[in-house]
Structures are given as structure tokens and as C-alpha cells.
LOTORLUM-196259 format. One line per field, with one value per residue (C-alpha): x negated, y, z negated; residue in three letters. Coordinates in steps of 0.05 Angstrom, whole numbers, plus 5000, padded with zeros to 4 digits. Each point is the difference from the previous one (the first is absolute). Example, Ala and Ser with C-alpha at 12.3 -4.5 7.8 and 13.67 -1.06 7.14 Angstrom:
<pts>
xx <- c(4754/4973)
yy <- c(4910/5069)
zz <- c(4844/5013)
rest <- c(ala/ser)
</pts>
This chain:
<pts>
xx <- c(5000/4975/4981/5065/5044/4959/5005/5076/5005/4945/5050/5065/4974/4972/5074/5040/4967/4993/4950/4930/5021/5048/5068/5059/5008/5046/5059/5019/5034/4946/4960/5021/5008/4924/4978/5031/4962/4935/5008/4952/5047/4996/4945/5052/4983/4963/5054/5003/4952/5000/4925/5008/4947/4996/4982/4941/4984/4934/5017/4923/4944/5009/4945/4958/5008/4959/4942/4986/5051/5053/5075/5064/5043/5073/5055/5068/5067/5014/4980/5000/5043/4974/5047/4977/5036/4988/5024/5020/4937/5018/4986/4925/5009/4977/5029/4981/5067/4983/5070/4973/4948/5050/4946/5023/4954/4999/4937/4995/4955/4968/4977/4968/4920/5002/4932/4963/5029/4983/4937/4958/4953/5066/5043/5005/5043/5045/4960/4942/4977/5011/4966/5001/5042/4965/4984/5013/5074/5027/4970/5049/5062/4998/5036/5060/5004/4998/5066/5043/5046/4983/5060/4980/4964/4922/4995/5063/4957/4942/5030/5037/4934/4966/5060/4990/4940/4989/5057/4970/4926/5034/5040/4944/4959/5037/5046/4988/5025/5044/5035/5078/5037/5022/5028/4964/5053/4968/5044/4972/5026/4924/4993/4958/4944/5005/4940/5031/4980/5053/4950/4966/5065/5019/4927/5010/5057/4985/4942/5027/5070/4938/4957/5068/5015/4939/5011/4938/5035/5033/5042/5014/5038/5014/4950/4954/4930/4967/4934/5035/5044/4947/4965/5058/5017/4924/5015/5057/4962/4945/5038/5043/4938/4983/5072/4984/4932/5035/5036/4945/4938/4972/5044/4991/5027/5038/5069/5001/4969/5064/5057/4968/4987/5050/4997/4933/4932/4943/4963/4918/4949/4946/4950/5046/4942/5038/5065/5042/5008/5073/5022/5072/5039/5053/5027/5017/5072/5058/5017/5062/4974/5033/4963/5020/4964/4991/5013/4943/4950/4931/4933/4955/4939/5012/5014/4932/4965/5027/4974/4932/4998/5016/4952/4935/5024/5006/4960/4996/5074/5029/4962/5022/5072/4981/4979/5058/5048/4955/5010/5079/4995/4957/5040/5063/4976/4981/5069/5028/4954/5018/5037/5061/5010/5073/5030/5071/4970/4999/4937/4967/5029/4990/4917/5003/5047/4954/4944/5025/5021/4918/4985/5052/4964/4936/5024/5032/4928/4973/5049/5037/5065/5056/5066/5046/4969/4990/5081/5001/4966/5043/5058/4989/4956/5044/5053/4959/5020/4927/4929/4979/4935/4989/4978/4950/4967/5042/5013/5071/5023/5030/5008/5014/5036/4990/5071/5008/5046/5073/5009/5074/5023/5031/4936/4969/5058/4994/4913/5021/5058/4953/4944/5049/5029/4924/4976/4964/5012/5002/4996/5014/4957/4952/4923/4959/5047/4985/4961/5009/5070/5029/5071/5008/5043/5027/5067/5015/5062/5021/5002/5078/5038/4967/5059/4974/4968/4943/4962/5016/4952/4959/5008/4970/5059/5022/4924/5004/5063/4990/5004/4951/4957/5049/5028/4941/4991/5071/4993/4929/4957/4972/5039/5062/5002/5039/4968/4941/4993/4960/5051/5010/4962/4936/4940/4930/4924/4994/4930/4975/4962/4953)
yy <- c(5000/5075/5038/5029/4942/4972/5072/4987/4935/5016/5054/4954/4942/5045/5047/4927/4965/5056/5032/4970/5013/4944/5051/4975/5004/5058/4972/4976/5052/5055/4948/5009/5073/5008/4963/5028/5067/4979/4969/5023/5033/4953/5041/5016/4953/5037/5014/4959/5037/4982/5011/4995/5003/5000/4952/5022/4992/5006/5061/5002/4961/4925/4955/5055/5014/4933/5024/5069/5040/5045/4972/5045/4966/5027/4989/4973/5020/4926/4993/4952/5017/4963/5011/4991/4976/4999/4935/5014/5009/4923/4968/4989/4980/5035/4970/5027/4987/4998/4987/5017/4937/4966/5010/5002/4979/5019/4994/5004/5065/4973/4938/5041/5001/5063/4974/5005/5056/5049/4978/5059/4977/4987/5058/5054/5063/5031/5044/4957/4988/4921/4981/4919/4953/4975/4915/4997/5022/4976/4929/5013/5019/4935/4950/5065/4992/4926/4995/5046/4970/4936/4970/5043/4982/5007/5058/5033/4989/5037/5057/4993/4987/5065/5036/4989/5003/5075/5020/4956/5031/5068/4990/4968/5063/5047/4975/4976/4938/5054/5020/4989/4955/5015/4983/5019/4994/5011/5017/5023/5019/4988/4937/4949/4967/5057/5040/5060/4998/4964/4968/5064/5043/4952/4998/5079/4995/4957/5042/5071/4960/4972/5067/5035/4943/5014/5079/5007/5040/5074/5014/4999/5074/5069/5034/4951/5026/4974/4976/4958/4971/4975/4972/4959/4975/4973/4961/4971/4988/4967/4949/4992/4976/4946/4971/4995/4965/4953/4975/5017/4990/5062/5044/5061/5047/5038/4971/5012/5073/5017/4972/5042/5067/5000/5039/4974/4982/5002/4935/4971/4963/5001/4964/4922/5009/5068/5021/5024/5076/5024/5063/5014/5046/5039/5037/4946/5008/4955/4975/4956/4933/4928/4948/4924/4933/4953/4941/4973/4974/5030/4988/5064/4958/4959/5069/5027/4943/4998/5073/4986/4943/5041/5055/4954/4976/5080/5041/5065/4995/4979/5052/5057/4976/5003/5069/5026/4968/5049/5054/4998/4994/5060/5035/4991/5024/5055/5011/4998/5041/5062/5058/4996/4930/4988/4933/5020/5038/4957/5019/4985/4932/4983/5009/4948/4954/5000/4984/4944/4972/5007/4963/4946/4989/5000/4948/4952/5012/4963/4931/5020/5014/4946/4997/5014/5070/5014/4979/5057/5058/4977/5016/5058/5032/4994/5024/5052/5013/5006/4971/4937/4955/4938/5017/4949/4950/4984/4923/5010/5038/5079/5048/5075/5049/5072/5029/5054/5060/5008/4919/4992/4961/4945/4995/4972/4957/4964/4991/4970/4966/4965/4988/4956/4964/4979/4981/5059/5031/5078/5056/5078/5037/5063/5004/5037/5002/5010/4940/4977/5026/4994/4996/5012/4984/4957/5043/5033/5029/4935/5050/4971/5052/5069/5022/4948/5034/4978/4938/4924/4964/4944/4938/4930/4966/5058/4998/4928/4994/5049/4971/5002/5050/5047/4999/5004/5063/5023/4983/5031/5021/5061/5029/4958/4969/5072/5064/4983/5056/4982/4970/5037/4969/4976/5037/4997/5018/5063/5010/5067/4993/5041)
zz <- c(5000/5009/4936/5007/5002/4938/4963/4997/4990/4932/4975/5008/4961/4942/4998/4999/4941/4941/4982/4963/4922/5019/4996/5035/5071/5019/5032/5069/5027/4967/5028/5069/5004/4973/5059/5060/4969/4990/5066/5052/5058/5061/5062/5051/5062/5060/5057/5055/5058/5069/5057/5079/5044/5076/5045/5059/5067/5038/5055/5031/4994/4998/5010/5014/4916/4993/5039/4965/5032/4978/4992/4975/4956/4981/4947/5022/4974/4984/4928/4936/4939/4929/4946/4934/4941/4928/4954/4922/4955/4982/5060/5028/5066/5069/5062/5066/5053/5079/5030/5067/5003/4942/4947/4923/4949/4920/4957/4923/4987/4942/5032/5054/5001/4964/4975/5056/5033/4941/4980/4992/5057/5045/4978/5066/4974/5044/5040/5015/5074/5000/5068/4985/4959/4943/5012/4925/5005/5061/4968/4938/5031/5038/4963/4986/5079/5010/4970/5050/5042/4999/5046/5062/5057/4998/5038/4966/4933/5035/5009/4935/4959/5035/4991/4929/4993/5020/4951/4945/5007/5000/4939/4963/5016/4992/4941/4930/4962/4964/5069/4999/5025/5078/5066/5073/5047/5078/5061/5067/5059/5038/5042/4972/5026/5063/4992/4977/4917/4960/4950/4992/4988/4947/4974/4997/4968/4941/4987/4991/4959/4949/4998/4988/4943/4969/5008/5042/5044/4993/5046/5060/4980/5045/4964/4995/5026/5068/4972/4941/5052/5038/4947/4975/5070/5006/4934/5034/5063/4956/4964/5069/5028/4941/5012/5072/4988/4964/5064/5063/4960/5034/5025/5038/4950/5060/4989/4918/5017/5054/4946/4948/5040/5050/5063/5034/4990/5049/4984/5020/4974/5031/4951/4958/4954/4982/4987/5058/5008/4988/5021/4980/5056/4955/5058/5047/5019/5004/5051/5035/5005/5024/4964/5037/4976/5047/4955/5038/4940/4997/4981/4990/4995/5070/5041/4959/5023/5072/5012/4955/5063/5056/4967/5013/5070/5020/4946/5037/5035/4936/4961/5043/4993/4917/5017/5033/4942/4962/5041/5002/4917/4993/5051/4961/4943/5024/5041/4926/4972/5045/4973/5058/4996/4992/4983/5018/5069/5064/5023/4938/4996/5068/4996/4935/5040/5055/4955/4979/5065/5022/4935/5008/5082/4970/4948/5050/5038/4947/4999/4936/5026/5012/5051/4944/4983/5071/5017/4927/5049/5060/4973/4961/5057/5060/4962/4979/4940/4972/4997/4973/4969/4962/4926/4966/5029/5053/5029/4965/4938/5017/5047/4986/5050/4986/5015/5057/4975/5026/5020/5003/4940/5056/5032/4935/4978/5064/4987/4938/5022/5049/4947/4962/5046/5029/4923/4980/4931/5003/4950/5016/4949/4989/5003/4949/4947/4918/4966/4932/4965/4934/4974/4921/4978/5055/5010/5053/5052/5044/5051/5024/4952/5001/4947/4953/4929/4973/5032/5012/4954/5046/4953/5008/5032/5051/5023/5009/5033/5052/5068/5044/5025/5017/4921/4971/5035/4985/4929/4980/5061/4992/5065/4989/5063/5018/5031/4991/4943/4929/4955/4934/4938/5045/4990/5034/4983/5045/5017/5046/5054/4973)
rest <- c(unk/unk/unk/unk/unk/unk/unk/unk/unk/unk/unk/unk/unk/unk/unk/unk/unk/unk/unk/unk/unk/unk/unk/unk/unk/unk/unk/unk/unk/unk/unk/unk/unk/unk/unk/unk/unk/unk/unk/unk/unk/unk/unk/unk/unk/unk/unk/unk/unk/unk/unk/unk/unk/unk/unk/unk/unk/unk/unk/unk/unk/unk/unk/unk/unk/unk/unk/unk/unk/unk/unk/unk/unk/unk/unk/unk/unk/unk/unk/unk/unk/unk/unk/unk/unk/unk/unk/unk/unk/unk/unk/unk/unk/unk/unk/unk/unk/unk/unk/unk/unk/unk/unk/unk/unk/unk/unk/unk/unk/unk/unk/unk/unk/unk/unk/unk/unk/unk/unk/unk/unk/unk/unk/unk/unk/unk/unk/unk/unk/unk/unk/unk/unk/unk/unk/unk/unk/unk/unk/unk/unk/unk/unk/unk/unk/unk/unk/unk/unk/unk/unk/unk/unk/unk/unk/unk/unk/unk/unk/unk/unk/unk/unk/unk/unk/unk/unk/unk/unk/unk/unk/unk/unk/unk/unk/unk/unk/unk/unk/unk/unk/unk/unk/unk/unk/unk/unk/unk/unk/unk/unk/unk/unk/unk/unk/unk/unk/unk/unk/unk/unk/unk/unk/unk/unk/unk/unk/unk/unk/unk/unk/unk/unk/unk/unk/unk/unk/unk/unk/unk/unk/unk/unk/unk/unk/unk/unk/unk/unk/unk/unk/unk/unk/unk/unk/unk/unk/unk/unk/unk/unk/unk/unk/unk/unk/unk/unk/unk/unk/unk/unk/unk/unk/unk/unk/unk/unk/unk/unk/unk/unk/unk/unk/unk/unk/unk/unk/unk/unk/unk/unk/unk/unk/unk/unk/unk/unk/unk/unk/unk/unk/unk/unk/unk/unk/unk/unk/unk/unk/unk/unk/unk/unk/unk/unk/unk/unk/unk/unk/unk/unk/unk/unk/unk/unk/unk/unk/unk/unk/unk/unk/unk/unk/unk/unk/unk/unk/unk/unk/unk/unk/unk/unk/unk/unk/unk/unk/unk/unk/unk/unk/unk/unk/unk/unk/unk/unk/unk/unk/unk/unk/unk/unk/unk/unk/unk/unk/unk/unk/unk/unk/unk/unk/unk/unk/unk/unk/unk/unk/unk/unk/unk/unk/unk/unk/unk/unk/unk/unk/unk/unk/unk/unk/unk/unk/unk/unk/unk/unk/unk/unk/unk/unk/unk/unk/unk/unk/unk/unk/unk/unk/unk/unk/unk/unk/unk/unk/unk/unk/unk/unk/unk/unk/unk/unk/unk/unk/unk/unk/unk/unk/unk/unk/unk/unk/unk/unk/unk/unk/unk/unk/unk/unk/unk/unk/unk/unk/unk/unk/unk/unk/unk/unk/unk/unk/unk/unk/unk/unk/unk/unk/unk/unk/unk/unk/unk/unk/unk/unk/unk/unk/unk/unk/unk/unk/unk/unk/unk/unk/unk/unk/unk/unk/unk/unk/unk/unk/unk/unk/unk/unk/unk/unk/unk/unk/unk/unk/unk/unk/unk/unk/unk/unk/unk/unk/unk/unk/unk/unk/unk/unk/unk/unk/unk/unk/unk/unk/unk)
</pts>
């Protein structure tokens, strides 16, 4: 028990059995009444909270990223939503609920390897730069993850066990064996498996709900100053990136950076032996995007491979085509950089369409297209209703279609209309939206009844219930699934440019 449970339970026993001269005890009722006052009030249970992040998408610069070039990488307006709930000062359980991959597990926090993990030669505080998981603790959360979902299939487990295992590594940093008892619940509106950052908007996610647990974090707040704000969304970032190691050994660190900024990020590394140089683009706009997945399944390392191959047959042609990726990046950037560059003018967003149309040739120069992607720009090209690329590796996965202004509502019915019925999955959304948002308390307008006082509480069983995609947007997203406007309640780390 914690001192405090023990200090009561000290003072009822002595008030209940008289004094130590051996008087009589006073009676029951007395008794009674004496102990609900020297009773310690109960702590009033945190509120339950709610994160989203974004999802991302590489604009410029594939493949040519993994040879020391530049590559832009943007937020998307589909997002994750964890909503966390906090259990009666009685019960020590944490269970961490996936519905999405159907992933619910509960662990005992006092049989967790609290031994390990805060063992002064283990213990990282909040706003240390972790760079590598510690052997020593991934070793002792092992037999906390061999037990999880033991009837699935063996992959199913997989992803189940690494699942768990970034939120376990991240609560045993970043909590205590005194944290309270609580419920993760995860639902995201981001494909999985697609290339576009569902693992690391959930990794996001459970970072900045624990750092806000813990009270790490002020904010985010209107008047909360640009340089604290940045520094708090780096400590997201940071921990972001130990959930994501957890999963990809080594990731990039690119996807975790984009759910936690927002907006964009200019991304090369140019030296592994070094980290990779981030530059984060506050300005870059959003813009009216079409996001379809093939459903085609990919492999990032076979496409890397296949161009590392084609590289050595051709060095000079291939590296010239590496070059020019490189060029259309940096000339991008640039493009958004400039001081007239308007996201909602058609000039503007015809030289960034266009620019992605050369990097998408250039891409397909290199083998890492596929027919399904190519029937993607067909259709949306001829039509023109904009300009389209693959984003990621390629061989499968996503396309993105930068919208052209003014297309007739009809005209992009009937693209989607024709997506679905030839198997794709599609997704209207915004590039280069905010990154890492909190709810708190988790209340807010349900955006159906604007004559409605007050807020609708998001509880547990509303969350869970909410169908689909599409609800889960109704219900809590941060535009509502409705104009497109910031829902009221949400707030965001605003950082300047400057």
C-alpha cells in the first residue's frame, strides 16, 4: 500500500480499540463518525484526456532520401485519437485497447519490472535524448509480452507483441510503480501497413498522453510562448521515436518527427553513422489532397534493393536520375519558401503539382512504380482534376493527388466512384496540417447541434462504438468530419517559423 493508504489504515485501528490507559472504547456510532473525519479525503482522479496525431506522406524525395538526398515529408489530415482513462485509486491495472488491429491486453502495474526500469543506472527522465533501447529492458519486459493474445495467429501476435511492446517501454519510462490505474484506448483513421505513419502517429500519441500524465508538459495554451512550445514538442518527438524503435529497430526518425510537428519537414542524412538532419517547414501550406492505397502489399526493403541493383548496372544514369529527384525536392522547397506563394492560388498550386508529376516520372524511371498506381494517375490525370505521385517506396502501398482548384464536385464523385468499384481504398484529406493535439478534458461540441450548451463528454463506450472511420471523425476528430474548421476543445503546440 502507499504511505497514504497505510497512514489511514494506522489511525483507524488506534480510534477503534480505546485508547492505551486501557479506557473504554467510545462507542460505535462515535466510533464511526470519528473515522469518516480523520479520514484522508480521497485525490480526485485525473480527467480523462484524449492526443491525435497525424499521419504523413513523403511529397519529394523518395529513394533519392536513401542516398543522401533531400526528401519533403508532410502531415495528413487523417489522424489517431488515444483516449485515456483513469480506474478508481483501488484498482492497479493498465490495459492498453487497439480495436483497430483487435488488440486488448491488461497488465498488473505492480508486477511490472519496475525494478529494472528505475534502477538508477537505467532510470532516463523525461527530457533525456534516448537514441537506443537499453538491452537490459527490452530483456525484462519480455515475459509481460509473451502472454498477449495468445489465440491469434503468429503474425497477428507479431504485431500485437510490438504493439505492446512500444507502449510498455514508454510506460515503464516514463511512469512509476505509483502511477494509477488506466485505460489507452487507440482509434485511427490512417491506413495501416500503407506507408503513410500509423505506428508512428500512435507512437506520438502515447508519448505526449504519458508526458502529460506525468505533468511534463505545460500546455499546449494561447499564450503559451514559441520557444517553450518547441521544446515540449521535441520531448514528444523524443520519446515518439523510442516507441518507434521498439517496432523498426532503427527507424528513420522522419515519420515520429511529422506526427509531432505537423506541417512539413525537410529530411537528409547524409552520414548513418550520424543522425539525420531535420529541418521543420512551419510555413508549408495546406493543401487539397486525395490520398488512394492501392491495397497492393509492399515491401520498402525489395523496391530499396531493386534500385540499389539497377544503381550498379547504370551508376552514372541512375545517379543523375538521384540528382534530379534532388533537384525537384530542393526546388519545392524553395517554391514554398517564397513570399507569393499561395496555396489557395492556381498558379501557385499548379508549379507544386507539376513538381510532383516530374518526381513521380523520375520514380517510375527507376522500376518502383506498379500498374495499380499508374491506372491511380490515369484516372485522375485525364480527368484532370490534378497531379499525381506514388508516396514511399513504391511497388504498391499509396498514391497522393494534389487537388486542382474549382473541380466540380461531380467530377470527383465519379474518380471515387470509379476507385471503389476497381478495389482501391480512397481518402479526401489536407496536407500540412497541425501535429500533435490535446483534448482535456475529453469534452467537446459533437459539432451536429450548434444550439447545444456546454460540451458532449467523449466517454469510453461512445469512443468505442463509433463506426468506422467516418464516426470516429464525427465523434472526436479534430475537424469533425465537417468544414474542415478546428473543432472547439482541440488545441495544438504553435511554434513560429522564426
Amino acid at each position: 500500500m502507499s504511505n497514504g493508504v497505510n497512514g489511514s489504515y494506522v489511525e483507524v485501528a488506534h480510534h477503534g480499540n480505546g485508547d492505551m490507559n486501557g479506557r473504554s472504547s467510545m462507542s460505535s456510532d462515535e466510533g464511526e463518525n470519528k473515522r469518516r473525519m480523520d479520514r484522508k479525503n480521497s485525490s480526485p482522479m485525473m480527467p480523462a484526456f484524449m492526443v491525435s496525431a497525424p499521419g504523413k506522406v513523403i511529397v519529394f524525395g523518395e529513394h533519392a532520401v536513401v542516398y543522401g538526398k533531400a526528401a519533403i515529408a508532410a502531415s495528413i489530415a487523417l489522424r489517431s485519437y488515444l483516449l485515456v482513462t483513469h480506474l478508481s485509486k483501488s484498482k492497479r491495472t493498465v490495459t492498453m485497447q487497439f480495436p483497430d488491429i483487435d488488440l486488448i491486453h491488461t497488465w498488473n502495474i505492480d508486477d511490472l519490472p519496475w525494478n529494472v526500469f528505475q534502477h538508477p543506472s537505467k532510470k532516463k527522465s523525461y527530457y533525456d535524448l534516448v537514441t537506443d533501447l537499453d538491452p537490459d529492458l527490452v530483456s525484462a519486459m519480455q515475459p509481460h509480452l509473451a502472454v498477449i493474445s495468445p489465440a491469434k495467429s503468429e503474425a497477428e501476435r507479431k504485431i500485437h507483441q510490438n504493439s505492446a511492446a512500444s507502449f510498455l517501454y514508454l510506460f515503464l519510462s516514463l511512469g512509476s510503480q505509483k502511477s494509477p490505474g488506466c485505460r489507452y484506448t487507440l482509434r485511427s483513421t490512417i491506413p495501416i501497413g500503407a506507408g503513410v505513419g500509423s505506428s508512428a502517429s500512435i507512437a506520438v500519441c502515447m508519448a505526449a498522453a504519458m508526458l502529460l500524465q506525468i505533468r511534463s508538459l505545460s500546455g499546449p495554451h494561447p499564450d503559451q510562448p514559441s520557444e517553450e512550445a518547441r521544446l515540449q514538442v521535441e520531448r514528444i518527438n523524443r520519446w515518439a521515436f523510442v516507441a518507434e524503435m521498439c517496432i523498426h529497430g532503427n527507424p528513420s526518425g522522419v515519420d515520429n518527427t511529422v506526427a509531432t510537428h505537423g506541417k512539413a519537414v525537410v529530411y537528409q542524412r547524409t552520414d548513418y553513422k550520424k543522425p539525420p538532419i531535420v529541418t521543420p517547414l512551419w510555413d508549408f501550406p495546406e493543401l487539397p489532397l486525395l490520398l488512394v492505397d492501392t491495397r497492393v502489399p509492399k515491401s520498402t526493403a525489395n523496391e530499396v534493393a531493386k534500385v540499389a541493383k539497377l544503381k550498379t548496372m547504370h551508376q552514372d544514369l541512375v545517379g543523375t536520375i538521384l540528382d534530379a529527384i534532388d533537384q525537384v525536392t530542393r526546388s519545392a522547397e524553395s517554391l514554398i519558401d517564397e513570399e507569393y506563394f499561395d496555396s489557395e492560388e492556381q498558379e501557385s498550386l499548379r508549379r507544386v503539382g507539376e513538381l510532383m508529376s516530374i518526381n513521380h516520372g523520375l520514380l517510375s524511371s527507376l522500376g518502383v512504380s506498379h500498374p495499380r498506381l499508374e491506372r491511380i494517375r490515369e484516372l485522375v490525370d485525364h480527368q484532370e482534376i490534378g497531379w499525381s505521385k506514388l508516396t514511399g517506396a513504391g511497388g504498391g502501398g499509396c498514391s497522393i493527388s494534389l487537388i486542382k482548384p474549382g473541380v466540380p464536385k461531380e467530377k470527383l464523385d465519379n474518380l471515387e466512384r470509379q476507385l471503389e468499384k476497381e478495389g482501391y481504398l480512397k481518402f479526401r484529406t489536407t496536407l500540412g496540417g497541425d501535429g500533435v493535439g490535446v483534448l482535456w478534458p475529453a469534452v467537446l461540441k459533437n459539432g451536429l447541434d450548434e444550439d447545444e450548451e456546454g460540451g458532449m463528454e467523449i466517454d469510453l463506450e461512445k469512443f468505442l462504438n463509433a463506426p468506422g472511420n467516418d464516426g470516429v471523425e464525427k465523434l472526436v476528430g479534430v475537424s469533425g468530419g465537417l468544414s474542415g474548421a478546428e473543432r472547439e476543445g482541440w488545441k495544438f503546440w504553435k511554434v513560429d517559423s522564426q
